[in-house]
PDB file with one MODEL, atoms N, CA, C and O in Angstrom:
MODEL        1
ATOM      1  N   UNK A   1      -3.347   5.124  -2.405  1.00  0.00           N
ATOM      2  CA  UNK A   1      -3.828   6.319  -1.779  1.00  0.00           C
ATOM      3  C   UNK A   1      -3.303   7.494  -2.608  1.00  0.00           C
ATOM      4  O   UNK A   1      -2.080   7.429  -2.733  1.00  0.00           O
ATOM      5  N   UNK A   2      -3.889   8.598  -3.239  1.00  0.00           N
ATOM      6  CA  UNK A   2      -3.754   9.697  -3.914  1.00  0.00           C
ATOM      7  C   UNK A   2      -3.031  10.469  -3.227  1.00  0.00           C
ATOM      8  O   UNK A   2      -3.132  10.451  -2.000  1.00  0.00           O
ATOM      9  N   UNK A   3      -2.376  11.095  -3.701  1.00  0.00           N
ATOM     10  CA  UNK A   3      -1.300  12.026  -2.594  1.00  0.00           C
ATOM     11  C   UNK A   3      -0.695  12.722  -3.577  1.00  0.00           C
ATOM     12  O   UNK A   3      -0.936  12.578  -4.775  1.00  0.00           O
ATOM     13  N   UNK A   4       0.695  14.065  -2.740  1.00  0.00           N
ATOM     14  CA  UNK A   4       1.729  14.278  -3.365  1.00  0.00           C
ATOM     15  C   UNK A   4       2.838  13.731  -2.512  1.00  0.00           C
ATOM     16  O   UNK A   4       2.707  13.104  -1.461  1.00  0.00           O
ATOM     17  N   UNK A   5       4.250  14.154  -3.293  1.00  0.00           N
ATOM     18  CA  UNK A   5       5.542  13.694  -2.467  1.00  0.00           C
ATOM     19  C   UNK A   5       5.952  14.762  -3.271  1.00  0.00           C
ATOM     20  O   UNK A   5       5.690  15.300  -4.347  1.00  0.00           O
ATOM     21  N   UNK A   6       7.044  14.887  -1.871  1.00  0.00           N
ATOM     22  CA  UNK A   6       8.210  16.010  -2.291  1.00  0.00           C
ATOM     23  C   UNK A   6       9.523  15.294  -1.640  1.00  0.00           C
ATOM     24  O   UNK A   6       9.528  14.426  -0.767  1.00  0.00           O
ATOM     25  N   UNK A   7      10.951  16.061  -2.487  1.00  0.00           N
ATOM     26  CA  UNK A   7      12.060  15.239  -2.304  1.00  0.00           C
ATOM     27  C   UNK A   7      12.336  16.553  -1.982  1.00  0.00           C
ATOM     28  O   UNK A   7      12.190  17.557  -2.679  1.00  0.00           O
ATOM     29  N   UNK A   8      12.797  16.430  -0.725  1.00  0.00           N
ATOM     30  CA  UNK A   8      13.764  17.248   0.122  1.00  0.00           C
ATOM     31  C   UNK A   8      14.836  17.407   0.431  1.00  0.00           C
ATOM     32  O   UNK A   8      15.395  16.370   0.075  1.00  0.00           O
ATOM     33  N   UNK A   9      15.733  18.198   0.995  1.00  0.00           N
ATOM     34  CA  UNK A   9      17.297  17.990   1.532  1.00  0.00           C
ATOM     35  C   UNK A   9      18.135  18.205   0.946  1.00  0.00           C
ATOM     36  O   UNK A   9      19.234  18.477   1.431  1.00  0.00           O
ATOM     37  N   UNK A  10      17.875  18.150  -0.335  1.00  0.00           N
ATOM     38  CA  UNK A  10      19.056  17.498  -1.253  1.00  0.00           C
ATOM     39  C   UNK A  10      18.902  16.332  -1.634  1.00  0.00           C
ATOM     40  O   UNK A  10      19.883  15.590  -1.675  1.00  0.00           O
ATOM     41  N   UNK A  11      17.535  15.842  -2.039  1.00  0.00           N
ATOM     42  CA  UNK A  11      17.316  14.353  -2.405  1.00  0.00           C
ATOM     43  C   UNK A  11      18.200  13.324  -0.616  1.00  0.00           C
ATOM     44  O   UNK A  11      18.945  12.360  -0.434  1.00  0.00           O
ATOM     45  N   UNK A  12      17.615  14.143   0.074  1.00  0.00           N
ATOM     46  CA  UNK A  12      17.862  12.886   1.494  1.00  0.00           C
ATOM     47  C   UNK A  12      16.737  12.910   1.891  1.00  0.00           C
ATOM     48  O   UNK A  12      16.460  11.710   1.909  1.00  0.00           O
ATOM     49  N   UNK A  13      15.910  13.413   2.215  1.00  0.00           N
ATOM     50  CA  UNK A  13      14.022  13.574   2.919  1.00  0.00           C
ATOM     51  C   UNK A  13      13.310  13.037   1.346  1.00  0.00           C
ATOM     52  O   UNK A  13      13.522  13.515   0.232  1.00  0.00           O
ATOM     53  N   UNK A  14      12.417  11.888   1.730  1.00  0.00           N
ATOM     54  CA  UNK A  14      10.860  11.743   1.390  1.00  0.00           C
ATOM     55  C   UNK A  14       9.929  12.152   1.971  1.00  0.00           C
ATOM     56  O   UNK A  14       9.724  11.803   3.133  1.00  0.00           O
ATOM     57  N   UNK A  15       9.080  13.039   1.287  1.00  0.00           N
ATOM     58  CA  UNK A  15       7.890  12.937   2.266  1.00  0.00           C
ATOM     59  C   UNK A  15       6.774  12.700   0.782  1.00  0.00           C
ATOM     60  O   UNK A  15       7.012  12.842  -0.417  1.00  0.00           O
ATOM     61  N   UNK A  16       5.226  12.195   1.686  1.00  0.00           N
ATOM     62  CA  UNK A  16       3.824  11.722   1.099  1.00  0.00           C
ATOM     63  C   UNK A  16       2.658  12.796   2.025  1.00  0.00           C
ATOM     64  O   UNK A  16       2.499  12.802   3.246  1.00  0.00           O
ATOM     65  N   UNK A  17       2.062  13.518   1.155  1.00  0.00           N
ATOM     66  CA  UNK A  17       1.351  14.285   1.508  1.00  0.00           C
ATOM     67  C   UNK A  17       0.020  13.763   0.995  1.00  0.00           C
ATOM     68  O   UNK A  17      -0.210  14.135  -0.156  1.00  0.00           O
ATOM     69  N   UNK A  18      -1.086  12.861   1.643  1.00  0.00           N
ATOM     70  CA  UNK A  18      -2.263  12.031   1.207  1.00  0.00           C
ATOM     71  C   UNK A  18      -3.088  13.567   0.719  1.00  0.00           C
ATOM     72  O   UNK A  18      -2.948  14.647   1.293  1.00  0.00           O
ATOM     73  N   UNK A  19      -4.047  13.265  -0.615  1.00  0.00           N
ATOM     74  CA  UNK A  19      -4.845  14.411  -1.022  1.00  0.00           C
ATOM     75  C   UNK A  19      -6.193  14.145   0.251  1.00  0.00           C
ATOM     76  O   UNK A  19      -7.259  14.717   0.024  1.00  0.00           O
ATOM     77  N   UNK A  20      -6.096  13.442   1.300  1.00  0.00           N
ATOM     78  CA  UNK A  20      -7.241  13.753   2.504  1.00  0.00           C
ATOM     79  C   UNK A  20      -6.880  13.104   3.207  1.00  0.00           C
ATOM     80  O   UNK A  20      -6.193  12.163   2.809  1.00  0.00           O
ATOM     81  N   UNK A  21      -7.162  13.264   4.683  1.00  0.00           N
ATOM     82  CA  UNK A  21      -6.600  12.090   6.156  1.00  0.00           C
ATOM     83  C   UNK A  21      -7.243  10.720   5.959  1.00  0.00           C
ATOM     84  O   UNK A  21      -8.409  10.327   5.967  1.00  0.00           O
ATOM     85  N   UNK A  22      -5.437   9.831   5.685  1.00  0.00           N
ATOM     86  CA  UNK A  22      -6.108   8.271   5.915  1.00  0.00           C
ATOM     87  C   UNK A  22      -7.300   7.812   6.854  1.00  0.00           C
ATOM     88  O   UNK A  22      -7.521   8.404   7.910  1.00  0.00           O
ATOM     89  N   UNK A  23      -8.224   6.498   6.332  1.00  0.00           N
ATOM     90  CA  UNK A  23      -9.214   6.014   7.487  1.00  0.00           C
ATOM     91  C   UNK A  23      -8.062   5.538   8.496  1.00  0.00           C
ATOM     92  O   UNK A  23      -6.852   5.739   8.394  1.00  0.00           O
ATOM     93  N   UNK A  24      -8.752   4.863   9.482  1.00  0.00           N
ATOM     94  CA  UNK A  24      -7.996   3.919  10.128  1.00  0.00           C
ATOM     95  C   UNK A  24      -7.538   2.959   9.243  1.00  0.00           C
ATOM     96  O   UNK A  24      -8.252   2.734   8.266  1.00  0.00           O
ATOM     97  N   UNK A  25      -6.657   2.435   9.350  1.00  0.00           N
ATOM     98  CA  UNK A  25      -6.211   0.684   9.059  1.00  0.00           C
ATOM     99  C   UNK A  25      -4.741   1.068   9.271  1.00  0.00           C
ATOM    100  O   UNK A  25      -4.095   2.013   9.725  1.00  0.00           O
ATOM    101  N   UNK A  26      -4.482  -0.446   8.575  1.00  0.00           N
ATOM    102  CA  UNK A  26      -2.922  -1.009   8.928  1.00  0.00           C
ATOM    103  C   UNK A  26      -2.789  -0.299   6.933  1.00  0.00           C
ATOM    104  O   UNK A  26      -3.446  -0.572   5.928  1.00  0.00           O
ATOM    105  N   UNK A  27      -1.714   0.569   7.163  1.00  0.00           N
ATOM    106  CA  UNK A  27      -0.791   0.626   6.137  1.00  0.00           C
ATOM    107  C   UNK A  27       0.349  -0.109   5.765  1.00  0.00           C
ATOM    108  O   UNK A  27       0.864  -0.833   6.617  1.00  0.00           O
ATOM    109  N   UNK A  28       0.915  -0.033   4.432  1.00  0.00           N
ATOM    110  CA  UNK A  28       2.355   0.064   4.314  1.00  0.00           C
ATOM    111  C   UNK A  28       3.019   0.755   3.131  1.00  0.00           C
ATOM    112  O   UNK A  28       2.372   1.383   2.293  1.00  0.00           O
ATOM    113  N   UNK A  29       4.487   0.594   3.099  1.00  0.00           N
ATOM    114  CA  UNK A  29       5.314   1.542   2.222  1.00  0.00           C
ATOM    115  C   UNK A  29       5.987   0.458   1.512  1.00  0.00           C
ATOM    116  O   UNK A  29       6.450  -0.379   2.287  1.00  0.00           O
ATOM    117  N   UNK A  30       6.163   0.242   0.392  1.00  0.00           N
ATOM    118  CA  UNK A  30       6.926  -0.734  -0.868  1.00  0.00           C
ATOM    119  C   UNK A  30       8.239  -0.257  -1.220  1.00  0.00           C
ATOM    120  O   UNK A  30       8.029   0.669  -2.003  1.00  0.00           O
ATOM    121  N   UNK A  31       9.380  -0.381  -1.073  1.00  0.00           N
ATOM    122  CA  UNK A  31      10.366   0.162  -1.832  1.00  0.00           C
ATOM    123  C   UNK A  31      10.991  -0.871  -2.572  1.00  0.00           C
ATOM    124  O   UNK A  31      11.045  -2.060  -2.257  1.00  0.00           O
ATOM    125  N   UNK A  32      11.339  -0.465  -3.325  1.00  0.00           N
ATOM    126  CA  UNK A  32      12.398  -1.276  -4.596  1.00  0.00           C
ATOM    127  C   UNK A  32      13.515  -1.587  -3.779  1.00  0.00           C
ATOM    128  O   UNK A  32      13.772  -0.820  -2.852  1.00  0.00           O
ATOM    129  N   UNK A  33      14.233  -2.605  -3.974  1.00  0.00           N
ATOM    130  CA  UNK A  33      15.547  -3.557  -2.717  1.00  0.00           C
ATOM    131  C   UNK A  33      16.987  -2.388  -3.338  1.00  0.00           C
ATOM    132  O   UNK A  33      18.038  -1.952  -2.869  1.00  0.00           O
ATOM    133  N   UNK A  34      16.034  -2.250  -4.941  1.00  0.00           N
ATOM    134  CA  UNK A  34      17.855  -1.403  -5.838  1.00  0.00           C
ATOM    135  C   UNK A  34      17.790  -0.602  -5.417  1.00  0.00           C
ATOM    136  O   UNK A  34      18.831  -0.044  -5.763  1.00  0.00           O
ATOM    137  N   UNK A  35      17.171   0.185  -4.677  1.00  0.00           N
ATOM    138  CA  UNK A  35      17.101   1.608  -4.275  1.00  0.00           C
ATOM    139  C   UNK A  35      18.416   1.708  -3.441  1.00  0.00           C
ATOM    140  O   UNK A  35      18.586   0.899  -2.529  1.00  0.00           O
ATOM    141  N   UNK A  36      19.432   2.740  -3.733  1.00  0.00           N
ATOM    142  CA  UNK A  36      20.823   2.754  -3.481  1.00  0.00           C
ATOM    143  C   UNK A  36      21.180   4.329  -3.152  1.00  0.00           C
ATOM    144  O   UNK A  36      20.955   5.187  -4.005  1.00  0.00           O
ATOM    145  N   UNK A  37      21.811   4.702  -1.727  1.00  0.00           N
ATOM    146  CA  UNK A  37      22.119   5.628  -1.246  1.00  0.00           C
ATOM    147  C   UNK A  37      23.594   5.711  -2.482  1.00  0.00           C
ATOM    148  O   UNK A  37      23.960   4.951  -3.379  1.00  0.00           O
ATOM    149  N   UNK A  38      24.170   7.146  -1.905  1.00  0.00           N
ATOM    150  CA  UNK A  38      25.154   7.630  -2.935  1.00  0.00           C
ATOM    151  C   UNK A  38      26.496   6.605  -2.714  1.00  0.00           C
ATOM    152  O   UNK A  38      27.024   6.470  -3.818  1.00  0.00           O
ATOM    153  N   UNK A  39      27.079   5.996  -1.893  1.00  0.00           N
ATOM    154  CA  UNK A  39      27.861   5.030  -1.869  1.00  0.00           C
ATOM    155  C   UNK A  39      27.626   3.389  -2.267  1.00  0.00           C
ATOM    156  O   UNK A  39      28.288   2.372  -2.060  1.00  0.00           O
ATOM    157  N   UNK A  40      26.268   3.685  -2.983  1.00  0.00           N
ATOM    158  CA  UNK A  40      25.498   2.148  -3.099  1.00  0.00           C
ATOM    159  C   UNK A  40      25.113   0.992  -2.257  1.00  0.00           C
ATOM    160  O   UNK A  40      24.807  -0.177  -2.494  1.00  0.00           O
ATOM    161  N   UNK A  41      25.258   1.872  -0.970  1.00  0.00           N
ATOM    162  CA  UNK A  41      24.442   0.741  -0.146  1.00  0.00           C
ATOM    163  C   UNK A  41      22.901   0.331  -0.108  1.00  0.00           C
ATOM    164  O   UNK A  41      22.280   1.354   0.181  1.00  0.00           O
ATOM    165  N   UNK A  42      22.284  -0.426  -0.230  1.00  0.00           N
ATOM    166  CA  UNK A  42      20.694  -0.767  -0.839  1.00  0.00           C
ATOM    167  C   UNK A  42      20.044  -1.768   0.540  1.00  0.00           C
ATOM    168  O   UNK A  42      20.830  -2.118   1.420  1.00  0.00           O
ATOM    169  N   UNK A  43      18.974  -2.058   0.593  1.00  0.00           N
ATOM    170  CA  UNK A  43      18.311  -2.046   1.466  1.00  0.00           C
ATOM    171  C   UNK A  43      18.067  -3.478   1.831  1.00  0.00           C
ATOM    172  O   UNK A  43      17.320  -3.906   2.710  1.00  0.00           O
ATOM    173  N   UNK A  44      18.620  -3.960   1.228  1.00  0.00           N
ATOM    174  CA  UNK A  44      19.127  -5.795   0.942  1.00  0.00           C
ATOM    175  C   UNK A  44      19.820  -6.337   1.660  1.00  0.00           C
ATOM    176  O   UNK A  44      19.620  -7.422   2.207  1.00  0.00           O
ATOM    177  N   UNK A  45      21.081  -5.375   1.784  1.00  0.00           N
ATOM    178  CA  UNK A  45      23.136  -6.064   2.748  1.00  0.00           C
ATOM    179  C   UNK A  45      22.731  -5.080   3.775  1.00  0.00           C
ATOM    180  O   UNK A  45      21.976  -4.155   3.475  1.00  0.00           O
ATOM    181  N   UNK A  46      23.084  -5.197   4.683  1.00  0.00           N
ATOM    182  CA  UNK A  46      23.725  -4.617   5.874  1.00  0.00           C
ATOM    183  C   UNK A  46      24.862  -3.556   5.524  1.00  0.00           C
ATOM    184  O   UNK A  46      25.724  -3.961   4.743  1.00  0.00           O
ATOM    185  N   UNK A  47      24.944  -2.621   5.863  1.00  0.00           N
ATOM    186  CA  UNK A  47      25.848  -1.297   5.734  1.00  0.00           C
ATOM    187  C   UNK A  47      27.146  -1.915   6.434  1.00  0.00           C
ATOM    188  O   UNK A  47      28.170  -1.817   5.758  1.00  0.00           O
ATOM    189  N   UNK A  48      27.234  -2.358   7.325  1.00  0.00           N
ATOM    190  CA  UNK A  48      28.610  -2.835   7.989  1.00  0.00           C
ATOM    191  C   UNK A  48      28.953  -4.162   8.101  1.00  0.00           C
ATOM    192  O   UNK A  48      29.481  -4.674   9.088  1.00  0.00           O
ATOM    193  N   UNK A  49      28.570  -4.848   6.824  1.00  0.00           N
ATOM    194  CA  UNK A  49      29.475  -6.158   6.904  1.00  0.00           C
ATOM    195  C   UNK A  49      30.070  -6.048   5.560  1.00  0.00           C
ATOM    196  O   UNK A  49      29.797  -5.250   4.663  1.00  0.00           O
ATOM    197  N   UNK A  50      31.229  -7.323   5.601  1.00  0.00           N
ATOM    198  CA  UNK A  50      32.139  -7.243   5.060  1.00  0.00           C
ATOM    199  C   UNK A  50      31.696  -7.994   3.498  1.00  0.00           C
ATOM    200  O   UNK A  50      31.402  -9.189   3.477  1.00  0.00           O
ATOM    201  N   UNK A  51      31.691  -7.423   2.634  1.00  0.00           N
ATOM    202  CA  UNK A  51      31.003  -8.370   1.352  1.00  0.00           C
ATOM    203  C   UNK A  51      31.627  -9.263   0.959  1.00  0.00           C
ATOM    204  O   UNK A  51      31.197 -10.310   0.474  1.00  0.00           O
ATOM    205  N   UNK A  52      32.823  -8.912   1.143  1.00  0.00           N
ATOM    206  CA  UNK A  52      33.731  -9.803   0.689  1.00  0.00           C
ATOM    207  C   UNK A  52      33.735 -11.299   1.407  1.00  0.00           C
ATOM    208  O   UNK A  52      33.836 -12.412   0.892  1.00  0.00           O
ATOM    209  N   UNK A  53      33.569 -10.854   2.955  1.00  0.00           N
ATOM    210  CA  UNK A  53      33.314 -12.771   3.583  1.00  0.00           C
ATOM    211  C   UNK A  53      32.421 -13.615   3.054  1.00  0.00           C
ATOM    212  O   UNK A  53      31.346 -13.042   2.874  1.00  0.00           O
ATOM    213  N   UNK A  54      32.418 -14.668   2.752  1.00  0.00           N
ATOM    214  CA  UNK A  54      31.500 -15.479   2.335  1.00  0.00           C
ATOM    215  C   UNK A  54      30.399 -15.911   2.898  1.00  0.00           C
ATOM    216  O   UNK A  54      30.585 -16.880   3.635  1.00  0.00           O
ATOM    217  N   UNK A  55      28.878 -15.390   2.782  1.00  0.00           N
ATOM    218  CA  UNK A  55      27.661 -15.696   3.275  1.00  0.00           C
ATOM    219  C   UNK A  55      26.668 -14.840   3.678  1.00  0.00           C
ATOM    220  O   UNK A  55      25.487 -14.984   3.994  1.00  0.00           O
ATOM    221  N   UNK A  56      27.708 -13.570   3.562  1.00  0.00           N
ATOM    222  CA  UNK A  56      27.255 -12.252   3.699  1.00  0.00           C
ATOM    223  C   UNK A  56      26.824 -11.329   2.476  1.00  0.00           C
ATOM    224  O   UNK A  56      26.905 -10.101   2.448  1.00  0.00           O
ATOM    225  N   UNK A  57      26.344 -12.176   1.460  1.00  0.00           N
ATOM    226  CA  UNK A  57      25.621 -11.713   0.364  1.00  0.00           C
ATOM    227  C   UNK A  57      24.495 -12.937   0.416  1.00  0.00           C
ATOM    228  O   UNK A  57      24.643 -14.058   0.903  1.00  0.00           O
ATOM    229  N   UNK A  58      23.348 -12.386  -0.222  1.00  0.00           N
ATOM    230  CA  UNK A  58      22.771 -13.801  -0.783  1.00  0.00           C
ATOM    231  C   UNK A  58      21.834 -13.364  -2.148  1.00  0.00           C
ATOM    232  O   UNK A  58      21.300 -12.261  -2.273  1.00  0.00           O
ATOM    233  N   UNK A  59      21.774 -14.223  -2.914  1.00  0.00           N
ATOM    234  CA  UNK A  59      21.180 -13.797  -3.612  1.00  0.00           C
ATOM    235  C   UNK A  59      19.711 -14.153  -3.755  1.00  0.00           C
ATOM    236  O   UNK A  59      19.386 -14.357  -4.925  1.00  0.00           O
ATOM    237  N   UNK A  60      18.702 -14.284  -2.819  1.00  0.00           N
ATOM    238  CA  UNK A  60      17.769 -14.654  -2.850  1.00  0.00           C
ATOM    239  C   UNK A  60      16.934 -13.380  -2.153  1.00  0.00           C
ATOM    240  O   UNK A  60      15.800 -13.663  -1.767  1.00  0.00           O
ATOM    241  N   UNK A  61      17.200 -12.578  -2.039  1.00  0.00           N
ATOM    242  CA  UNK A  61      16.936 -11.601  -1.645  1.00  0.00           C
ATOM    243  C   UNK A  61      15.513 -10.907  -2.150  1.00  0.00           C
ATOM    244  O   UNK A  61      15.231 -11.472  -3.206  1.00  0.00           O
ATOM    245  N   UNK A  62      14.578  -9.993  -1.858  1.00  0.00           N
ATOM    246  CA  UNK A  62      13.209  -9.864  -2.178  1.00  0.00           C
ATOM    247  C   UNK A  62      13.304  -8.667  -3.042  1.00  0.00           C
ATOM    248  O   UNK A  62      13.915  -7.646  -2.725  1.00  0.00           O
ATOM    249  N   UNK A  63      12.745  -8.827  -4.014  1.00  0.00           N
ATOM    250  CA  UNK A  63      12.833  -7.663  -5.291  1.00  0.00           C
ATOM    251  C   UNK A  63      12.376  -6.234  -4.190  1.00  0.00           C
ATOM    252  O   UNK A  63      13.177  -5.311  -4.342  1.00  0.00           O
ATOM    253  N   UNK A  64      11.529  -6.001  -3.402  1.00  0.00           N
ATOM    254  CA  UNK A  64      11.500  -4.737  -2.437  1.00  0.00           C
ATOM    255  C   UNK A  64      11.474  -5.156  -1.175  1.00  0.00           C
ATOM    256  O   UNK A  64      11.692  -6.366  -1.115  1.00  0.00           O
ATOM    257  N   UNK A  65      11.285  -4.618  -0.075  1.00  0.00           N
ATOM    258  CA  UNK A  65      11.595  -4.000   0.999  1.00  0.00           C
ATOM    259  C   UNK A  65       9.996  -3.519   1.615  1.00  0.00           C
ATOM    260  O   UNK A  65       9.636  -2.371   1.353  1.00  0.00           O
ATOM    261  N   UNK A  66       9.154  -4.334   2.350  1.00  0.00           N
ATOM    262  CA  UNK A  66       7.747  -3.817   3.055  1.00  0.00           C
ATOM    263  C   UNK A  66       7.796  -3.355   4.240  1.00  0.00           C
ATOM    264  O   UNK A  66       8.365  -4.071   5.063  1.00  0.00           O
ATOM    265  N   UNK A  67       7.361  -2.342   4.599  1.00  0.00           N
ATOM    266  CA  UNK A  67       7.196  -1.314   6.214  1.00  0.00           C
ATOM    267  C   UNK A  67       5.975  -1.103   6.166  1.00  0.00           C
ATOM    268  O   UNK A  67       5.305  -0.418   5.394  1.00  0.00           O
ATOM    269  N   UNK A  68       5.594  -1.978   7.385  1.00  0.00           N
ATOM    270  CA  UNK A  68       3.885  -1.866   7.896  1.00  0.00           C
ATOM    271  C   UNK A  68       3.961  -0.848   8.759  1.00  0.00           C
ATOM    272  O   UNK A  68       5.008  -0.611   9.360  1.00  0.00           O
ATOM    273  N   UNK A  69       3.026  -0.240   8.893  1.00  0.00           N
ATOM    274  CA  UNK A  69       2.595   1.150   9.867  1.00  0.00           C
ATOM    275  C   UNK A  69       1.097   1.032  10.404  1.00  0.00           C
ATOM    276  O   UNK A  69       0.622   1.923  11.108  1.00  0.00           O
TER     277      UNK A  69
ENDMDL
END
């Protein structure tokens, strides 16, 4: 879908501005899994577990991250 985006906040806000109003349907949004807030938490681990315990990493993990809308 043709659009713009602007990074807001201070690089904390995304936004997608479509160049005309979507039809109906089922969308979604793709992100990359490396995509890493400023302390390097990524969209892969859980923010509050312990990395260090064993089982709480995995490496099979999906190169991105899909959000249907």
């Amino acid at each position: 879908m043709p659009g713009e985006i602007e990074i807001l906040d201070k690089e904390t806000r995304w936004r997608f501005i479509p160049d005309r109003p979507p039809q109906a349907g089922a969308y979604s949004i793709r992100i990359d899994s490396r995509l890493e807030d400023l302390v390097g938490n990524t969209l892969n681990y859980l923010f509050d577990v312990d990395v260090q315990q064993e089982g709480n990493l995995s490496p099979d993990q999906p190169p991105y991250v899909l959000f249907r809308f």
